[in-house]
N, C-alpha and C positions, 0 to 999 in steps of 0.2 A: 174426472173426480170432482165432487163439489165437497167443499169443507165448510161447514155450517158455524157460524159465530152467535153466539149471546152475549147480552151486558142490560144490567138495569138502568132506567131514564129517570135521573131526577121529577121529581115535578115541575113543571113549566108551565108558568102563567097561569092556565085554567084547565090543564093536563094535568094527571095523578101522574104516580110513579109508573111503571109498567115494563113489563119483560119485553124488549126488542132480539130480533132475529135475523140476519142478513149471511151471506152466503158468496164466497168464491166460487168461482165456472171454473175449474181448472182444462175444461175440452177447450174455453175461450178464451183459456191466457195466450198470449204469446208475445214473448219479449220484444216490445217496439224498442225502434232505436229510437232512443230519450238522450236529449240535450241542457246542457245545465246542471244546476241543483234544485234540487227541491225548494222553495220557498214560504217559509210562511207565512199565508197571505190573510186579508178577512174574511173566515168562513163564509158571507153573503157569496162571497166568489169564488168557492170553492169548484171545482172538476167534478167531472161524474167517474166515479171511479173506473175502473178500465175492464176489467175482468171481476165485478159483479154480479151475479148470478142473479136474472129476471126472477119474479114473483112465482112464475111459474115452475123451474129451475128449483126454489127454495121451497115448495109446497108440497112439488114432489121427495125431497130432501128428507123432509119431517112426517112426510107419509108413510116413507120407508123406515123411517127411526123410530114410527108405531104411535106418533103423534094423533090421536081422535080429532077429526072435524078439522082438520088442516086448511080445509075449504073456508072455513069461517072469519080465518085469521083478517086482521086488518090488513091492509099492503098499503105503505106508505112513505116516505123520503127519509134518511136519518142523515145526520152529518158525522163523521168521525174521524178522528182524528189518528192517523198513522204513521206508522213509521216510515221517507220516503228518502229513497236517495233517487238523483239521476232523473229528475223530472217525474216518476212515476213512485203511486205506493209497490211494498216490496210485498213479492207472495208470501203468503202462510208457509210456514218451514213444513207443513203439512203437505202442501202440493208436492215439494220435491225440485220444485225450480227456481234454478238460482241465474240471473242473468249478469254474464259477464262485465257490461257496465256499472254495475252496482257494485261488483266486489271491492272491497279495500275503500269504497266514499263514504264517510260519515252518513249516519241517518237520522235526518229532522224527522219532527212529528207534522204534520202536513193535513190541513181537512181534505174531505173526497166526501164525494155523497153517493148512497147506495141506494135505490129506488126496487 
């Protein structure tokens, strides 16, 4: 299962505003055992998210959802900011999995970057 996300991007520096698009793998999740808490650290140092769905993964996504010229789209890095307990962000309640380490720990908001 891929669950597809949207959110608008401010404008930044010499960027206009613009629709971004990124994407859960849900065939690539699978609950690592995660130590700690989450942290919030300086997004420069941000994690790659874990179960992010490749470029190609999210193309095919939006192709299937009757998106035109999905080919054309840009692909490129976003930072975001999630909800994380347990060292990792937590899946989309859309996936359907929930990993036993995370239940019952508070969850910080945490950068990750999705490429």
């Amino acid at each position: 299962m891929v669950v597809v996300h949207g959110a608008w991007l401010l404008p930044f520096r010499r960027d206009g505003a613009r629709f971004m698009l990124w994407a859960e793998n849900g065939d690539g999740y699978r609950a690592a055992a995660r130590r700690g808490r989450a942290r919030i650290v300086d997004p420069a140092r941000s994690r790659p998210h874990p179960f992010a769905a490749s470029g190609d993964v999210l193309r095919g996504a939006v192709t299937a959802l009757g998106l035109r010229n999905a080919d054309a789209v840009d692909a490129g890095m976003v930072l975001l900011r999630l909800p994380s307990a347990g060292g990792g962000p937590l899946p989309s309640p859309t996936m359907g999995e929930t990993d036993p380490v995370q239940q019952g720990e508070p969850a910080v908001l945490a950068p990750w970057r999705a490429e």
